[in-house]
PyMOL Python script that loads the backbone (N, CA, C, O; Angstrom):
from pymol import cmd

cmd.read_pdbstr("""\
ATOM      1  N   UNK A   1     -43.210  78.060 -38.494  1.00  0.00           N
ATOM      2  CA  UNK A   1     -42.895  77.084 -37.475  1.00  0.00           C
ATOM      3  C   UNK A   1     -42.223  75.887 -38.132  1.00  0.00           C
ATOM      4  O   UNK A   1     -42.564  75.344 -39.183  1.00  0.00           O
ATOM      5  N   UNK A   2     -41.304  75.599 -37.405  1.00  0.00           N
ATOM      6  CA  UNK A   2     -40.492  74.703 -38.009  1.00  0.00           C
ATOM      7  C   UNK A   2     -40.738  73.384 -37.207  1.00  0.00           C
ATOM      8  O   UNK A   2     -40.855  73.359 -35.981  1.00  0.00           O
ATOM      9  N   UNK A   3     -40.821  72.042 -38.209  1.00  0.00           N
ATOM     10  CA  UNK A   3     -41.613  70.469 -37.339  1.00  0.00           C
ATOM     11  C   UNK A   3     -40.629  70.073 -37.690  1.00  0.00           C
ATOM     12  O   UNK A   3     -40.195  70.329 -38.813  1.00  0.00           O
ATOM     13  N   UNK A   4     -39.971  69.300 -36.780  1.00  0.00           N
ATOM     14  CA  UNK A   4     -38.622  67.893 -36.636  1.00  0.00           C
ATOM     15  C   UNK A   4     -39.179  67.153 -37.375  1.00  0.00           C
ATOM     16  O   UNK A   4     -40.310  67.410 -37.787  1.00  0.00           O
ATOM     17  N   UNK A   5     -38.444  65.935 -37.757  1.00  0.00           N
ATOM     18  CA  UNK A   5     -38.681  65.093 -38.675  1.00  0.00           C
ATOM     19  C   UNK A   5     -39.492  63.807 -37.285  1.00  0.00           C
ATOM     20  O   UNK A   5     -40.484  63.180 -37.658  1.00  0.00           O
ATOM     21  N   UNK A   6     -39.236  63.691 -36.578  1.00  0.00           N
ATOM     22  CA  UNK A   6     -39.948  62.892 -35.256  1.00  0.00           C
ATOM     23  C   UNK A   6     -40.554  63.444 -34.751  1.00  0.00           C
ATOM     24  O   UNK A   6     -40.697  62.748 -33.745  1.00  0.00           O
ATOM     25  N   UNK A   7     -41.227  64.425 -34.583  1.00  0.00           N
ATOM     26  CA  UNK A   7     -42.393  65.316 -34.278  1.00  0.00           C
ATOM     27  C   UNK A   7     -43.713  64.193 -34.412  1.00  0.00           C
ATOM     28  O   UNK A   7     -43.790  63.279 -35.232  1.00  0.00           O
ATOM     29  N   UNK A   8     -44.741  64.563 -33.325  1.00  0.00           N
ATOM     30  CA  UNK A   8     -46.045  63.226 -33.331  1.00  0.00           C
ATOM     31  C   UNK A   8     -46.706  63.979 -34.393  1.00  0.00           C
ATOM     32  O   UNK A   8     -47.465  63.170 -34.925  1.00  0.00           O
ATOM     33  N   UNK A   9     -46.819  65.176 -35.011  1.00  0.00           N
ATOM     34  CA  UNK A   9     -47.389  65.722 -36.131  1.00  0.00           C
ATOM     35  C   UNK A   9     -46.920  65.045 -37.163  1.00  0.00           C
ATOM     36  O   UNK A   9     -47.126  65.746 -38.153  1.00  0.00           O
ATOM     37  N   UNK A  10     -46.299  63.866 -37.526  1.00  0.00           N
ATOM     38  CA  UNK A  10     -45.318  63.801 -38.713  1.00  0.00           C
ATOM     39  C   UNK A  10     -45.838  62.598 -38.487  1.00  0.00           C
ATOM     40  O   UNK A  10     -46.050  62.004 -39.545  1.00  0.00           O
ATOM     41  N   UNK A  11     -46.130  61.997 -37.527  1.00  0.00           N
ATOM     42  CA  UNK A  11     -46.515  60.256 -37.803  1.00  0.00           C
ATOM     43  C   UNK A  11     -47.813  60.193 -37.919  1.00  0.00           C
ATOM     44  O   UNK A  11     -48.666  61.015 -37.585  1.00  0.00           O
ATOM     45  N   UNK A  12     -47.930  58.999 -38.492  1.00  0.00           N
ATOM     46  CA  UNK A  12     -49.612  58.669 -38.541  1.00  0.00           C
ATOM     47  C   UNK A  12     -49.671  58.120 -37.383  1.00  0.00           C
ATOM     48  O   UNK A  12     -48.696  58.074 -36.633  1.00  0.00           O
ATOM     49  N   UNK A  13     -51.281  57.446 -36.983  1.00  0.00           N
ATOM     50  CA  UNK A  13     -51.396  57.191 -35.682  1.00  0.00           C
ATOM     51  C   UNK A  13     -50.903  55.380 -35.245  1.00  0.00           C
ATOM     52  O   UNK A  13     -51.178  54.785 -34.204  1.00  0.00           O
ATOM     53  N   UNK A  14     -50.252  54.951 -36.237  1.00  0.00           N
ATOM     54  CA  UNK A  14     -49.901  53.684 -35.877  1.00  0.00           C
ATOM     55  C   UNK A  14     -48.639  53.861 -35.730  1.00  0.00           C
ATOM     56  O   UNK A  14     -48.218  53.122 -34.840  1.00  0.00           O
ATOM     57  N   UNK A  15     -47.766  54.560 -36.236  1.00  0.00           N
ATOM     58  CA  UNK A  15     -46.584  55.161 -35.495  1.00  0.00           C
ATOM     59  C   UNK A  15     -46.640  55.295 -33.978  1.00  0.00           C
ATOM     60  O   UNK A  15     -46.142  54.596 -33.095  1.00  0.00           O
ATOM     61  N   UNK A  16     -47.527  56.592 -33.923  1.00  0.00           N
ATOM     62  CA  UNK A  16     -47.470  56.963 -32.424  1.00  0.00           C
ATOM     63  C   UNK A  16     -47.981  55.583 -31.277  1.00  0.00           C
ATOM     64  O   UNK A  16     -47.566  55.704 -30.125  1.00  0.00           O
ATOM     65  N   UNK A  17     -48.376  55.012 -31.422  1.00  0.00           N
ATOM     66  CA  UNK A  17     -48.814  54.020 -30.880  1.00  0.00           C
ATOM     67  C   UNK A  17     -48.154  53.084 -30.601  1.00  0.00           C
ATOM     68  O   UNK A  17     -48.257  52.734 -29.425  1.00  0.00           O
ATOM     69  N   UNK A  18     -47.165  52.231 -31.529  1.00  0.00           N
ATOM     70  CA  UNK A  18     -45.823  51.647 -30.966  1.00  0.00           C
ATOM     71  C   UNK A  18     -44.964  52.396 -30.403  1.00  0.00           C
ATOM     72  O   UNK A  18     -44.345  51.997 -29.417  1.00  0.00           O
ATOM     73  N   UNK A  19     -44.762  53.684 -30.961  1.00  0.00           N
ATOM     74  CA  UNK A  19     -43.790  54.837 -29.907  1.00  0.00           C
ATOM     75  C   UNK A  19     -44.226  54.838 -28.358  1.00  0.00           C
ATOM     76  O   UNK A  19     -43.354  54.853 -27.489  1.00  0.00           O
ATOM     77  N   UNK A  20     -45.547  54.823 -28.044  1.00  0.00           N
ATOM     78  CA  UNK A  20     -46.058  55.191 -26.833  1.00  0.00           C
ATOM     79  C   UNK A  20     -46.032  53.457 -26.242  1.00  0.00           C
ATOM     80  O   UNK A  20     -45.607  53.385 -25.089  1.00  0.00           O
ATOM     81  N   UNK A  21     -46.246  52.711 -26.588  1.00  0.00           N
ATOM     82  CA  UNK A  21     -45.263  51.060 -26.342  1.00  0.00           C
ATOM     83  C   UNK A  21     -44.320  51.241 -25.801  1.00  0.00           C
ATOM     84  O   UNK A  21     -44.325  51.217 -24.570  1.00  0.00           O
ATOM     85  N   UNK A  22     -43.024  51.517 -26.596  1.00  0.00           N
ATOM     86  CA  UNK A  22     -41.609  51.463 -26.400  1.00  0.00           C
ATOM     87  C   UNK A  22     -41.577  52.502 -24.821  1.00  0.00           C
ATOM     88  O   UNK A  22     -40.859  52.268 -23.848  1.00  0.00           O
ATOM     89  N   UNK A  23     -42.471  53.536 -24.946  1.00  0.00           N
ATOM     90  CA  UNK A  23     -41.582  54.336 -24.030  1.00  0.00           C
ATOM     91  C   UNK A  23     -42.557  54.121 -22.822  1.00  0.00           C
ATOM     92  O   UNK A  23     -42.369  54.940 -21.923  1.00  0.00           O
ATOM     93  N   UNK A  24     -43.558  53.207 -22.589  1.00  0.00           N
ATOM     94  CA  UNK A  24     -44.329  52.989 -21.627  1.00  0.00           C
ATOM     95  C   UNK A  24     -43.077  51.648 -21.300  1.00  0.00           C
ATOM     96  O   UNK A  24     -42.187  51.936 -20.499  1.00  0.00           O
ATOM     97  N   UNK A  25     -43.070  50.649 -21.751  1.00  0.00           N
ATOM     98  CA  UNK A  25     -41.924  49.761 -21.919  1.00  0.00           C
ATOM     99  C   UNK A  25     -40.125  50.094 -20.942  1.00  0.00           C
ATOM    100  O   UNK A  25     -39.595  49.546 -19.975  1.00  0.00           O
ATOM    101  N   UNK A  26     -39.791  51.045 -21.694  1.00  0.00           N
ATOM    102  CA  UNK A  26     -38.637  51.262 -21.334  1.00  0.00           C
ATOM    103  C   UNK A  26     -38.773  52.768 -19.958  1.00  0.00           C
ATOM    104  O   UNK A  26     -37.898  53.526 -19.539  1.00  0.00           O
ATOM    105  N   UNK A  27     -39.825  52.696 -19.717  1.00  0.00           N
ATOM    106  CA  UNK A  27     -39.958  54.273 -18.802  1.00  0.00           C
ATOM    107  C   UNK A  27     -39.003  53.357 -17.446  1.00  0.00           C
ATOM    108  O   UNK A  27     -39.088  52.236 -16.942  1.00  0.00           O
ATOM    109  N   UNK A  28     -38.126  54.550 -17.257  1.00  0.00           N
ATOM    110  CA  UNK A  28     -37.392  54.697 -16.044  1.00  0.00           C
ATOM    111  C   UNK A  28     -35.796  53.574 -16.301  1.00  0.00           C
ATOM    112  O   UNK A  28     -34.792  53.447 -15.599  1.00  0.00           O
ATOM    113  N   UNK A  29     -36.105  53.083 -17.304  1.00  0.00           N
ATOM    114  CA  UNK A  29     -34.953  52.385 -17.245  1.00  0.00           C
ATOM    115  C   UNK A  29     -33.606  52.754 -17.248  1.00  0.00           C
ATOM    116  O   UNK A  29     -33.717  53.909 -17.657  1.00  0.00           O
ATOM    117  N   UNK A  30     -32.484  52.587 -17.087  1.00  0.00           N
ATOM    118  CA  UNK A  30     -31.143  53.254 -17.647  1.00  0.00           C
ATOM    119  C   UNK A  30     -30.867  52.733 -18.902  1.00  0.00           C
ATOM    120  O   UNK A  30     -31.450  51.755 -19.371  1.00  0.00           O
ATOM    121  N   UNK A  31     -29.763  53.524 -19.602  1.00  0.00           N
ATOM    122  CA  UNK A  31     -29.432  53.160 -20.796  1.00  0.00           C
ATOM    123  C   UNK A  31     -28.399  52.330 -20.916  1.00  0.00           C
ATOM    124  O   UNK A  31     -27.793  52.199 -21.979  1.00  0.00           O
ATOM    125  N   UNK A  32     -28.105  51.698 -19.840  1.00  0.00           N
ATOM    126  CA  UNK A  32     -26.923  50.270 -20.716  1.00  0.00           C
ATOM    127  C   UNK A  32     -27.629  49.291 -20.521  1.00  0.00           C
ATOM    128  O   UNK A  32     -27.019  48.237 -20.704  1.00  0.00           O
ATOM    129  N   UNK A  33     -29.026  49.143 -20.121  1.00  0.00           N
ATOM    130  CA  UNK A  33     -30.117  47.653 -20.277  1.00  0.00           C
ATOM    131  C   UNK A  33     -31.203  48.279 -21.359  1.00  0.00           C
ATOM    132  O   UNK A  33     -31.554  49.436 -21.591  1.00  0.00           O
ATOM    133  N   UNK A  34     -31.718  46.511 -22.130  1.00  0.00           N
ATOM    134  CA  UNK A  34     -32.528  47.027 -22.781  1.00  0.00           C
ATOM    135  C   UNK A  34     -33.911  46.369 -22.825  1.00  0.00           C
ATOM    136  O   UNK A  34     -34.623  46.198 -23.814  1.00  0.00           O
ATOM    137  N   UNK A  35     -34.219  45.931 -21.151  1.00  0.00           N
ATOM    138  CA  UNK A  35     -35.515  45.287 -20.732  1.00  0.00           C
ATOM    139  C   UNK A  35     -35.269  45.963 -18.750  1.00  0.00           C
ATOM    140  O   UNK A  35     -34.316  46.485 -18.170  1.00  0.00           O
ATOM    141  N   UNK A  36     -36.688  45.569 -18.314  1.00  0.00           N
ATOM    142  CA  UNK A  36     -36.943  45.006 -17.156  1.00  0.00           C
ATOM    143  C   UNK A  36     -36.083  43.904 -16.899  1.00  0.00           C
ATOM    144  O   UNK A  36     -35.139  44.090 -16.132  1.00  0.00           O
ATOM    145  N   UNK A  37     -36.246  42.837 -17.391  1.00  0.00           N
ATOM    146  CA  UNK A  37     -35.444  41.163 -16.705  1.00  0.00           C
ATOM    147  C   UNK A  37     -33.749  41.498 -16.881  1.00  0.00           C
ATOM    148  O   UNK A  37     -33.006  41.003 -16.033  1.00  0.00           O
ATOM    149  N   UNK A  38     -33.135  42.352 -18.004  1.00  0.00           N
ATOM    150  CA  UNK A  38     -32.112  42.841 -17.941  1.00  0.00           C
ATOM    151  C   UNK A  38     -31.288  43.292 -16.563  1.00  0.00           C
ATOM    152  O   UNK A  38     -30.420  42.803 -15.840  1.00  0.00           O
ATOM    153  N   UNK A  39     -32.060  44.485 -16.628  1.00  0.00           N
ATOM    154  CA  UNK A  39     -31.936  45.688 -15.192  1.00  0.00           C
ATOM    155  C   UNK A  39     -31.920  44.239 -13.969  1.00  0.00           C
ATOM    156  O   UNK A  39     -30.916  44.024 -13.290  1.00  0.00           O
ATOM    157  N   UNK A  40     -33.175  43.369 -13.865  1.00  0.00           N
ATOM    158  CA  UNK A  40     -33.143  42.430 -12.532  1.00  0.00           C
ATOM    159  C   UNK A  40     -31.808  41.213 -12.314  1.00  0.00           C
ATOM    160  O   UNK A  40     -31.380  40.605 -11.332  1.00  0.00           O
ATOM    161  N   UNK A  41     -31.438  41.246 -13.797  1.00  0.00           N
ATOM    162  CA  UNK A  41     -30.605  40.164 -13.349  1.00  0.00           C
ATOM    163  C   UNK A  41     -29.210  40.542 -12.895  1.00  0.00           C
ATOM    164  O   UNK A  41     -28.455  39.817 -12.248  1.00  0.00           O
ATOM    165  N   UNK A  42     -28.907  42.076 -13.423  1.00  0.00           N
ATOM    166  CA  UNK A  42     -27.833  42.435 -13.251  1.00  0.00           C
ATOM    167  C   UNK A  42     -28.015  42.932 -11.634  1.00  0.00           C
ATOM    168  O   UNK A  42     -27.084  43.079 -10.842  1.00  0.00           O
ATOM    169  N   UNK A  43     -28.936  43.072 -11.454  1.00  0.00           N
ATOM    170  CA  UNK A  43     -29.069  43.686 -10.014  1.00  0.00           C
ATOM    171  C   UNK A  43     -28.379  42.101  -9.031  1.00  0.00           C
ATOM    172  O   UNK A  43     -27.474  41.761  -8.269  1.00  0.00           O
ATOM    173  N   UNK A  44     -29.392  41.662  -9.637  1.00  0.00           N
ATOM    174  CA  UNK A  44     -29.109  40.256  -8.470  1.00  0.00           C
ATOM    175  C   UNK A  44     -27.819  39.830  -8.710  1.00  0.00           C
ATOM    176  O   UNK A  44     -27.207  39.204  -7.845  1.00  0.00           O
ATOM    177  N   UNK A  45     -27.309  40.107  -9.831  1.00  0.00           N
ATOM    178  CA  UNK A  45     -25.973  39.592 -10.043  1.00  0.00           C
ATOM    179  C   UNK A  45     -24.640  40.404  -9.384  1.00  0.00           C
ATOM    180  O   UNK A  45     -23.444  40.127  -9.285  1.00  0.00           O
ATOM    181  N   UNK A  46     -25.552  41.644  -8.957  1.00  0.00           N
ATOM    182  CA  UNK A  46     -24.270  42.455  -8.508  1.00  0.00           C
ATOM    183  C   UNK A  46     -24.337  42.023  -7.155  1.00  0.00           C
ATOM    184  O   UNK A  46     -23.307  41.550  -6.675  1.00  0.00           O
ATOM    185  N   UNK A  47     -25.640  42.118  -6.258  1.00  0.00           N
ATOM    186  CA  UNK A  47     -25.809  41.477  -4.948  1.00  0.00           C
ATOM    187  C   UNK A  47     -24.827  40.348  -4.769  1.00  0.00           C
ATOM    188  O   UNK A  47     -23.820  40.424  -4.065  1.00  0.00           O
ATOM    189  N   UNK A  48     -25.205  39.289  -5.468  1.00  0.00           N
ATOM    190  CA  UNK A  48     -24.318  37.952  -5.175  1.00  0.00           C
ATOM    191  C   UNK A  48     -22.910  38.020  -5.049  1.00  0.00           C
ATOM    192  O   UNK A  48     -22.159  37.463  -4.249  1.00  0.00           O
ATOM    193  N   UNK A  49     -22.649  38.936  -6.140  1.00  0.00           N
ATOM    194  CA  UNK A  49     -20.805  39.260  -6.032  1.00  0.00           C
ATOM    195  C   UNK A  49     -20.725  39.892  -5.170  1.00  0.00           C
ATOM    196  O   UNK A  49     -19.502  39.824  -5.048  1.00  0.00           O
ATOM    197  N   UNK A  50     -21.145  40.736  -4.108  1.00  0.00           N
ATOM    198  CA  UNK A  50     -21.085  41.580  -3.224  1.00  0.00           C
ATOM    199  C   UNK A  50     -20.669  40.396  -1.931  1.00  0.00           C
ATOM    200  O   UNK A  50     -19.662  40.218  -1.246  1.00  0.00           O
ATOM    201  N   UNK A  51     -22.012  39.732  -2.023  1.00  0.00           N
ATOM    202  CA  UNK A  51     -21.914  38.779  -0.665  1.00  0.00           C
ATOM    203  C   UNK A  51     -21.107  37.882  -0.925  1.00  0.00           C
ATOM    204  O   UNK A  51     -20.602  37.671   0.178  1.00  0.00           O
ATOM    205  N   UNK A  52     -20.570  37.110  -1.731  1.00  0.00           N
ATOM    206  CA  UNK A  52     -19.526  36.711  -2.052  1.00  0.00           C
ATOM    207  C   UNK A  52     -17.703  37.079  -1.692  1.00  0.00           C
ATOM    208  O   UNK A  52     -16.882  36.294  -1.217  1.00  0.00           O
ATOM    209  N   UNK A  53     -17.439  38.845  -2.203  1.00  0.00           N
ATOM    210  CA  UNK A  53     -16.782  38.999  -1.915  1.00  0.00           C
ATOM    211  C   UNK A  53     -16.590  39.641  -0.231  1.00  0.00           C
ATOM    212  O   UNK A  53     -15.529  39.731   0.387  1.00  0.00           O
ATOM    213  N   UNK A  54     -17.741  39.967   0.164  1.00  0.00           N
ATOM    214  CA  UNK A  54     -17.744  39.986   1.793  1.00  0.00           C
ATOM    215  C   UNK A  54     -17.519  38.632   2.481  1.00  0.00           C
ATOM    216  O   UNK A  54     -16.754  38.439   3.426  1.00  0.00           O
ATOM    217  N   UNK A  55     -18.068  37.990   2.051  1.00  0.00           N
ATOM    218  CA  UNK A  55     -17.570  36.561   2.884  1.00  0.00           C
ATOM    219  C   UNK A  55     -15.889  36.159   2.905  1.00  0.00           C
ATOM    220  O   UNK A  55     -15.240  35.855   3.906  1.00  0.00           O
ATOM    221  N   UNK A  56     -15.419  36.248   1.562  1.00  0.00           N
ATOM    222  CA  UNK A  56     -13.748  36.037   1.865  1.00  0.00           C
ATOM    223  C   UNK A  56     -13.266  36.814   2.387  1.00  0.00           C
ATOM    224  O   UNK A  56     -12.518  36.531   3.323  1.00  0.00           O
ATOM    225  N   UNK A  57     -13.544  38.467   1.910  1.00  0.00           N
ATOM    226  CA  UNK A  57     -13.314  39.417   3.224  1.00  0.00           C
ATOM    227  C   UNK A  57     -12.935  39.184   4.252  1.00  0.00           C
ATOM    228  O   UNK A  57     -11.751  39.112   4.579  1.00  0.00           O
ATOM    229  N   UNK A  58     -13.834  39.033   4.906  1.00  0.00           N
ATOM    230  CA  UNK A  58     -14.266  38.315   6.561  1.00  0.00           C
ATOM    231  C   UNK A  58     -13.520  36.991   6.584  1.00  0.00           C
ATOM    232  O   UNK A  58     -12.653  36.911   7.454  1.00  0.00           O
ATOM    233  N   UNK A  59     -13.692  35.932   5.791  1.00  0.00           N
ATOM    234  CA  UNK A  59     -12.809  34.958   6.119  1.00  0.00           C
ATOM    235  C   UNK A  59     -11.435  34.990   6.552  1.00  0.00           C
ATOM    236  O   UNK A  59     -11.018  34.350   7.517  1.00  0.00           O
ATOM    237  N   UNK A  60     -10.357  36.157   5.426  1.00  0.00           N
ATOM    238  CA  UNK A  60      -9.285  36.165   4.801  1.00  0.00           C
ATOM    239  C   UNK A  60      -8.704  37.483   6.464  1.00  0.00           C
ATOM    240  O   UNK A  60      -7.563  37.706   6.867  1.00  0.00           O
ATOM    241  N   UNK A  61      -9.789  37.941   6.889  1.00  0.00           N
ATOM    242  CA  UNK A  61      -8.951  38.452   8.390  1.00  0.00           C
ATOM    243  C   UNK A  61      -9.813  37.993   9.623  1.00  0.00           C
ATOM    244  O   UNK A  61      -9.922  38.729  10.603  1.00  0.00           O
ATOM    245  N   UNK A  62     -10.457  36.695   9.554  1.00  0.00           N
ATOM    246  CA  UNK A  62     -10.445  36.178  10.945  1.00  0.00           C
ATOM    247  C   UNK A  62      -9.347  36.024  11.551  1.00  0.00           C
ATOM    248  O   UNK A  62      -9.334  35.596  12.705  1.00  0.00           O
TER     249      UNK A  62
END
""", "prot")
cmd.dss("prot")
cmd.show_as("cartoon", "prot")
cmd.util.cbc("prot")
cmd.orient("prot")
């Protein structure tokens, strides 16, 4: 049987333990952020440009 070099057999247990951190941490996130407050600000930041550019929208053919 062949063990990867990152295999949890290969770390001691203070390894695995910041590993299980990081990925409790980063669970569900996408990969071009590299937090929670990341992911939120870009969210809100995309909202605002949204309503933003709907408003001139709407202005620009009353």
């Amino acid at each position: 049987m062949k063990i990867n070099e990152n295999s949890p057999q290969d770390m001691d247990s203070q390894d695995r333990g910041s590993q299980d951190l990081d990925a409790i941490d980063r669970d569900g996130l996408p990969p071009f952020v590299s937090s929670w407050k990341q992911l939120y600000q870009l969210l809100i930041g995309t909202l605002v440009l949204l309503i933003v550019l709907f408003y001139l929208f709407m202005t620009h053919f009353q």
